[in-house]
ChimeraX commands (.cxc) that place a marker at each C-alpha (Angstrom):
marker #1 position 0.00,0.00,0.00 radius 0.5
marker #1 position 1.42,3.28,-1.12 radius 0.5
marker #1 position 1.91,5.93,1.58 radius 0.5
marker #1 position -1.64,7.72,0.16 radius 0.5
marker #1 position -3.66,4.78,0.18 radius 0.5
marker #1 position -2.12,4.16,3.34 radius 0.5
marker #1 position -3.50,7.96,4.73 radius 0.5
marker #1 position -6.95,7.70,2.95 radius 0.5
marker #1 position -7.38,4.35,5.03 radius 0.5
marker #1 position -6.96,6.07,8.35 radius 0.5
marker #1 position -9.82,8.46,6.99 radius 0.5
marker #1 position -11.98,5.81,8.27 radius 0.5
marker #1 position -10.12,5.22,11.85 radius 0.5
marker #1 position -12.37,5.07,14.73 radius 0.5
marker #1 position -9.50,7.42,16.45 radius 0.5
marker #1 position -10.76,10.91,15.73 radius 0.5
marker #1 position -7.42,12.32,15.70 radius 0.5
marker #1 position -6.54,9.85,13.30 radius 0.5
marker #1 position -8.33,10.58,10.85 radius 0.5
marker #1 position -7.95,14.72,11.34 radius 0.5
marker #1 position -3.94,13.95,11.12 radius 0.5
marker #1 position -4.70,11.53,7.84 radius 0.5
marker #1 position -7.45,14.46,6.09 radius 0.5
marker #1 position -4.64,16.77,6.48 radius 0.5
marker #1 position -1.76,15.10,5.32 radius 0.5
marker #1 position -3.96,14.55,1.99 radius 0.5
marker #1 position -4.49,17.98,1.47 radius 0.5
marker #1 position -0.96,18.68,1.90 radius 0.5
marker #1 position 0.76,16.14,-0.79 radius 0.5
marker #1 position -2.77,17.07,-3.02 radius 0.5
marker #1 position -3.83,13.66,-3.30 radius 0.5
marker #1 position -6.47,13.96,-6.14 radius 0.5
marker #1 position -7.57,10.23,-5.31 radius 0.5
marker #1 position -8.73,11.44,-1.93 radius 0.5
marker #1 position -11.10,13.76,-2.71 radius 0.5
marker #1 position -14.39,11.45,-2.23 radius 0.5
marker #1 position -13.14,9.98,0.94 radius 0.5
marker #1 position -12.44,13.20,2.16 radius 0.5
marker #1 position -15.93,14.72,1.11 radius 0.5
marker #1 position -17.16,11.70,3.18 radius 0.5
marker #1 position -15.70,13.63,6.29 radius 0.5
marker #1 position -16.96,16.75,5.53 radius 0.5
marker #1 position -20.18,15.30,5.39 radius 0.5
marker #1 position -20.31,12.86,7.60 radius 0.5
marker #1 position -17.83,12.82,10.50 radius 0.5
marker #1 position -19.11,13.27,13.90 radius 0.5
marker #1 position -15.34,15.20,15.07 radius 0.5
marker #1 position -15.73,18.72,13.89 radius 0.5
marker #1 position -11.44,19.20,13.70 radius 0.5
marker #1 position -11.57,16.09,10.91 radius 0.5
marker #1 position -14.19,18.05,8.98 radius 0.5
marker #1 position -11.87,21.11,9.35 radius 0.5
marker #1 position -8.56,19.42,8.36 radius 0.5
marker #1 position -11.21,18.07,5.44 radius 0.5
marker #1 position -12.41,21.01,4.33 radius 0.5
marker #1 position -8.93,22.60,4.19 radius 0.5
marker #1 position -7.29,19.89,2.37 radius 0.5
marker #1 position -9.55,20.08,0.08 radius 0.5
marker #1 position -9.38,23.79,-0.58 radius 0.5
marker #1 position -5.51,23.11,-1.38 radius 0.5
marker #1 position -6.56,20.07,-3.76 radius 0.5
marker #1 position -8.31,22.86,-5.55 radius 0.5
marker #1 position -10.57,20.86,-7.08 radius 0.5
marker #1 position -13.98,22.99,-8.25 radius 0.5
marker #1 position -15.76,19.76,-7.67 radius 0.5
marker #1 position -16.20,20.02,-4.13 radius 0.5
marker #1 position -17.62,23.25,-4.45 radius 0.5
marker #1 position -21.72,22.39,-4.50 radius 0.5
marker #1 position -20.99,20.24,-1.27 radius 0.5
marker #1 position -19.45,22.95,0.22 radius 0.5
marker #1 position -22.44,25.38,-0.95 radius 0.5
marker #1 position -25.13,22.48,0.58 radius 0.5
marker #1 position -23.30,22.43,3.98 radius 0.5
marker #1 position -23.69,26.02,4.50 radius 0.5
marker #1 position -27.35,25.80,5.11 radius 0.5
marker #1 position -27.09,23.41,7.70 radius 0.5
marker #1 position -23.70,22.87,9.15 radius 0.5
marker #1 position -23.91,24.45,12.82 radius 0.5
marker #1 position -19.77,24.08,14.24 radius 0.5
marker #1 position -18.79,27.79,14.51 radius 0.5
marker #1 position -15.10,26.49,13.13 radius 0.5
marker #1 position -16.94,24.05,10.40 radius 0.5
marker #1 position -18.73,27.22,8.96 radius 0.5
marker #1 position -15.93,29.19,8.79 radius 0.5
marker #1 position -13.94,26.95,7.25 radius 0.5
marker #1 position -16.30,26.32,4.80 radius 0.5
marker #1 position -17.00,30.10,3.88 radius 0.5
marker #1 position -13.12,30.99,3.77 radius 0.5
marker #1 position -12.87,28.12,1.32 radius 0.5
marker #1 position -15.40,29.27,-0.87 radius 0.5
marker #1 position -13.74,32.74,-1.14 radius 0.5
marker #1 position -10.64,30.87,-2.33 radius 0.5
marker #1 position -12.37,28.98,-4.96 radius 0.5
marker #1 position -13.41,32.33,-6.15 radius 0.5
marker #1 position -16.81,30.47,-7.69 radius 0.5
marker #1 position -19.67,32.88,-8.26 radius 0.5
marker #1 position -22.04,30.17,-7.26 radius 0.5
marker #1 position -21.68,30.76,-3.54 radius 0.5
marker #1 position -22.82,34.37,-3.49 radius 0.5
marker #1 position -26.17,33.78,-3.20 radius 0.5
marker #1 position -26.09,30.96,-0.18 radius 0.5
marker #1 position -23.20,33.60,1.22 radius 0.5
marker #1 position -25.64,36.38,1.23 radius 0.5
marker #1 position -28.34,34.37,2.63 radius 0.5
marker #1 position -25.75,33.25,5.15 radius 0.5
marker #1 position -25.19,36.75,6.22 radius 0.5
marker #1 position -28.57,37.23,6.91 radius 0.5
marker #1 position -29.14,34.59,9.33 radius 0.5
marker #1 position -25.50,35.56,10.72 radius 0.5
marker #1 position -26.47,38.96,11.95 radius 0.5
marker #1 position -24.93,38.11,15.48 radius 0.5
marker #1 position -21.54,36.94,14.78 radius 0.5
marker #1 position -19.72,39.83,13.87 radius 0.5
marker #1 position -16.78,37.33,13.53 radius 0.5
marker #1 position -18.50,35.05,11.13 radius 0.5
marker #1 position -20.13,38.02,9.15 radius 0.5
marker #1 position -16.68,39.89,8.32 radius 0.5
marker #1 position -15.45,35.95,7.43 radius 0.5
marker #1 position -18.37,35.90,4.87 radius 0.5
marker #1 position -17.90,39.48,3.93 radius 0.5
marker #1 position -14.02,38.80,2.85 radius 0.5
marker #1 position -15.23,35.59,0.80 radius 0.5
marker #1 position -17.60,37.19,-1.10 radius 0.5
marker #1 position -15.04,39.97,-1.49 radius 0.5
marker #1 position -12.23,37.33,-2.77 radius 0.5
marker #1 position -14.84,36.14,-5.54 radius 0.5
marker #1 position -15.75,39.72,-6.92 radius 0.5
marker #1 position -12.96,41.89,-9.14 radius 0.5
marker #1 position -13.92,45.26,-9.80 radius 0.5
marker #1 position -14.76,44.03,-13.49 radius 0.5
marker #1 position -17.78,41.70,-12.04 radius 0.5
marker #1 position -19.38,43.99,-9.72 radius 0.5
marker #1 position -22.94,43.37,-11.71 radius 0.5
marker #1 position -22.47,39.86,-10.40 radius 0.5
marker #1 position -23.77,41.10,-6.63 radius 0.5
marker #1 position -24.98,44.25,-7.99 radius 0.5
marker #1 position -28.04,42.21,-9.70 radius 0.5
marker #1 position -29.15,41.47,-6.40 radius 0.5
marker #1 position -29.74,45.12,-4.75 radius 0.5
marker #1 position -33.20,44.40,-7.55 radius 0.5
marker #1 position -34.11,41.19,-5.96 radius 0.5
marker #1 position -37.29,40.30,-4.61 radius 0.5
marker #1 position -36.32,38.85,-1.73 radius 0.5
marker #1 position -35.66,41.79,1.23 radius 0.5
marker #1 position -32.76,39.38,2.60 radius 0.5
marker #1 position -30.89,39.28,-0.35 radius 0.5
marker #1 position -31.06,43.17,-1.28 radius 0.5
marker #1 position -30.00,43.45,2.75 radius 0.5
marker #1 position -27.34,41.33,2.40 radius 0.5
marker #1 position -26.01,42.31,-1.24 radius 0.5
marker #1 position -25.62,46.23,0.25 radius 0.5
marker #1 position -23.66,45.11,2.90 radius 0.5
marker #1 position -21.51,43.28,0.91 radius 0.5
marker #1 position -21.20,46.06,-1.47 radius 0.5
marker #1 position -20.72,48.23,1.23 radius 0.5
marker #1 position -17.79,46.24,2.28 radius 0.5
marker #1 position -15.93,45.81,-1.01 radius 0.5
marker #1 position -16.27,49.57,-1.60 radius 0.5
marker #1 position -14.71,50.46,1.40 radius 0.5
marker #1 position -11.90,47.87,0.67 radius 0.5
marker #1 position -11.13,49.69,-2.15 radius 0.5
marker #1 position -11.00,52.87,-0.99 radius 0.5
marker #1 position -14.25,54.44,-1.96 radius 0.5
marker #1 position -16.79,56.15,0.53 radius 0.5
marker #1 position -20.34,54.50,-0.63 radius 0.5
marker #1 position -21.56,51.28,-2.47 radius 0.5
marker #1 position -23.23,53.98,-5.26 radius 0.5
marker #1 position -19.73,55.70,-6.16 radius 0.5
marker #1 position -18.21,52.51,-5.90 radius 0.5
marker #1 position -20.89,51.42,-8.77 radius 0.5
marker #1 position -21.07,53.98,-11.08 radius 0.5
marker #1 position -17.37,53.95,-11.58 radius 0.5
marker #1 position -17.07,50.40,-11.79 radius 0.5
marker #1 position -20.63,48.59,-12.78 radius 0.5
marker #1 position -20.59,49.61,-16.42 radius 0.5
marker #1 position -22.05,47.19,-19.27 radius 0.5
marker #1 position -19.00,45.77,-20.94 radius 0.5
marker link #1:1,2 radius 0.2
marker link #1:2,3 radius 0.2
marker link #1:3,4 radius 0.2
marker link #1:4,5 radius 0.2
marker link #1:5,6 radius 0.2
marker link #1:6,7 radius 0.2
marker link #1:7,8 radius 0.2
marker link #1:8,9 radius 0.2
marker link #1:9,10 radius 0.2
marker link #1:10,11 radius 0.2
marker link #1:11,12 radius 0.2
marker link #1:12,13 radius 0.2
marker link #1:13,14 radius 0.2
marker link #1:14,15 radius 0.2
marker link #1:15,16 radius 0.2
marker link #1:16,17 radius 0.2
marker link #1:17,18 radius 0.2
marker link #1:18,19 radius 0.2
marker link #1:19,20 radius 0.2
marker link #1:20,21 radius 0.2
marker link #1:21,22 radius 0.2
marker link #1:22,23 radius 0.2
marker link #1:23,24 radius 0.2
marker link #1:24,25 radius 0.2
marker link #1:25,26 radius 0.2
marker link #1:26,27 radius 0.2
marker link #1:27,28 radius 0.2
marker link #1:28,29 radius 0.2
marker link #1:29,30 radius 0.2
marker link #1:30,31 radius 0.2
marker link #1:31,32 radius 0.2
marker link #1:32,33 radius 0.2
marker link #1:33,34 radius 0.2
marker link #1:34,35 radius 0.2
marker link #1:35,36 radius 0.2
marker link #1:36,37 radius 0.2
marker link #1:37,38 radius 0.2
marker link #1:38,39 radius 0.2
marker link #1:39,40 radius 0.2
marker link #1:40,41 radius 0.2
marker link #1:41,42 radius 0.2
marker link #1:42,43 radius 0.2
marker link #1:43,44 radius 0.2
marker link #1:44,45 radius 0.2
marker link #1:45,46 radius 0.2
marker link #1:46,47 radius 0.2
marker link #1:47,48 radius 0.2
marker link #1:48,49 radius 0.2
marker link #1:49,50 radius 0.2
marker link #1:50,51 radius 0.2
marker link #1:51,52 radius 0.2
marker link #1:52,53 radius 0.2
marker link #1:53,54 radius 0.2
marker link #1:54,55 radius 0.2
marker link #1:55,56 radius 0.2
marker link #1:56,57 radius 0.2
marker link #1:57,58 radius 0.2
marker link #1:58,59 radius 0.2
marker link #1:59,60 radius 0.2
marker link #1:60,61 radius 0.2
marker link #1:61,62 radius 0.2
marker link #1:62,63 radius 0.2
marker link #1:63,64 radius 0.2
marker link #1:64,65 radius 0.2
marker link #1:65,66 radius 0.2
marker link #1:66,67 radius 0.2
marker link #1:67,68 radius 0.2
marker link #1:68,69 radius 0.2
marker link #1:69,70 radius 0.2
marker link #1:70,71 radius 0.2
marker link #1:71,72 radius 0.2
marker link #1:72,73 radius 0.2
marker link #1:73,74 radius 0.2
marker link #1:74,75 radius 0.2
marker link #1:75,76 radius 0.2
marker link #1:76,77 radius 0.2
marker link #1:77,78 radius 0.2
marker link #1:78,79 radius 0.2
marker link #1:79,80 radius 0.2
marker link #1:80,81 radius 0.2
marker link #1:81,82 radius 0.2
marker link #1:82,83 radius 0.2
marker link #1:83,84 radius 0.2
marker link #1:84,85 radius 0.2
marker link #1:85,86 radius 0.2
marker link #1:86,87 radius 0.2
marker link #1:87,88 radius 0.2
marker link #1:88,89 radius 0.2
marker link #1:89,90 radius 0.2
marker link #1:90,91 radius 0.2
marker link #1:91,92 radius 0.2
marker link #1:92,93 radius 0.2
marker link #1:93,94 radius 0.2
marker link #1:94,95 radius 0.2
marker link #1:95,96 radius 0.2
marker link #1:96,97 radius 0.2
marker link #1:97,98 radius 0.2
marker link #1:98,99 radius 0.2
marker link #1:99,100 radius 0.2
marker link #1:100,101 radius 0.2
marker link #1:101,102 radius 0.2
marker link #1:102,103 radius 0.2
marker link #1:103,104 radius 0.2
marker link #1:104,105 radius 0.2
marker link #1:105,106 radius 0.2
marker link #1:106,107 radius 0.2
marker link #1:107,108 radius 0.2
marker link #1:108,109 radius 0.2
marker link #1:109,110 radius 0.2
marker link #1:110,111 radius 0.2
marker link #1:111,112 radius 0.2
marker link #1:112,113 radius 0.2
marker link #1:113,114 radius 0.2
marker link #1:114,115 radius 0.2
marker link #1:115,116 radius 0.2
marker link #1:116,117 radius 0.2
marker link #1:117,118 radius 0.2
marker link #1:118,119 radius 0.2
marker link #1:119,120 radius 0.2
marker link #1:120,121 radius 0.2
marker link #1:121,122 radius 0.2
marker link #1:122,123 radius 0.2
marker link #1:123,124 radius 0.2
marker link #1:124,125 radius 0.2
marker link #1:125,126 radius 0.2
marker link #1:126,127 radius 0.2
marker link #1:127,128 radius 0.2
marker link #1:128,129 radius 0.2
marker link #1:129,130 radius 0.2
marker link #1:130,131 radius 0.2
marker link #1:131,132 radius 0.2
marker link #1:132,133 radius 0.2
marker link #1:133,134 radius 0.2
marker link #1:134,135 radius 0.2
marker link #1:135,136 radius 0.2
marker link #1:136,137 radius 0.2
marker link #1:137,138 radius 0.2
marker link #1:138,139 radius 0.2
marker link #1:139,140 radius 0.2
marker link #1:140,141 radius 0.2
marker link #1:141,142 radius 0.2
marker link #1:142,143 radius 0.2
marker link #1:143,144 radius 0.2
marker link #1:144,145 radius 0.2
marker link #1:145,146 radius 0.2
marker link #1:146,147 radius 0.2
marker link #1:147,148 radius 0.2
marker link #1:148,149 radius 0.2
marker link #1:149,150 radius 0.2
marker link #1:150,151 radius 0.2
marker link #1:151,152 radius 0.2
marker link #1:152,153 radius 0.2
marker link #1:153,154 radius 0.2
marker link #1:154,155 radius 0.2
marker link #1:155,156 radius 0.2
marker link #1:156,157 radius 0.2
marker link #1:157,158 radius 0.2
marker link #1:158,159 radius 0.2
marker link #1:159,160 radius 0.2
marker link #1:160,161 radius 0.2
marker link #1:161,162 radius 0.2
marker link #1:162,163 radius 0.2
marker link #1:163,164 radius 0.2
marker link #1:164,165 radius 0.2
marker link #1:165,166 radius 0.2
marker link #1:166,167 radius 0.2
marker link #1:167,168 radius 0.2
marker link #1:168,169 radius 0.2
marker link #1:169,170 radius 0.2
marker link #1:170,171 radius 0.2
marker link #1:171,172 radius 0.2
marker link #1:172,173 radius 0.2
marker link #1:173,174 radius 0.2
marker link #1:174,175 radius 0.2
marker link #1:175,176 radius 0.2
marker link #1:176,177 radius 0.2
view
């Protein structure tokens, strides 16, 4: 058994700190093969640092298919450290698919100041100046948590890049190609 097959077998350990040690050690050498057993963690394990080490490993993988689990788990997925991991991971992935579930997230997040500057930065991460209309589309939705939570973001990035309100930071920059 190769050294990989080796650490993807621990994945299923009944030692908890097993398998965290294994889920990161597969992230680290980017073991493509691992990717399934390691979504299995995410999922399914009961030890919320395996899920971490999971989650992270799997960000450095970089593979875009993990990216509607990630999106799913959002919704439900109450470990403080889980959801964080999971939203800073969607930032890197830079997929436009998680705005929406990250704005929603914000929503329900109004509390956790911590969590809510987390989600702020990922949505930040997967918007350039060039794809502003991307979020912007949302200050027209229907839906009074969306609009909510699409300001704030857009409240955010413009002050990240040095502007004073969302509506300067769209009229120079939300322009129909």
């Amino acid at each position: 058994m190769s050294s990989a097959e080796d650490l993807i077998a621990k994945l299923k350990s009944p030692n908890p700190e097993e398998r965290r040690k294994a889920a990161f050690a597969l992230g680290r050498v980017r073991v493509k093969e691992a990717i399934d057993p390691l979504l299995e963690i995410v999922k399914n394990d009961d030890y919320y640092l395996a899920k971490v080490a999971a989650i992270q490993s799997l960000t450095w993988i970089a593979d875009p298919v993990v990216i509607p689990t990630f999106v799913d788990m959002l919704s439900n997925e109450t470990e403080p450290l889980v959801l964080s991991t999971l939203v800073e991971s969607l930032g890197q992935f830079k997929n436009p698919i998680a705005i929406m579930p990250l704005l929603r997230l914000l929503h329900q997040q109004e509390n956790n100041e911590e969590l809510r500057e987390t989600i702020l930065r990922s949505i930040y991460q997967m918007i350039d100046l060039k794809s502003l209309a991307l979020l912007a589309k949302y200050l027209k939705s229907q839906d009074e948590t969306l609009r909510s939570s699409a300001v704030q973001a857009l409240e955010f990035i413009a002050r990240e890049h040095g502007y004073q309100t969302m509506e300067e930071l769209l009229s120079k920059h939300n322009r129909p190609p």
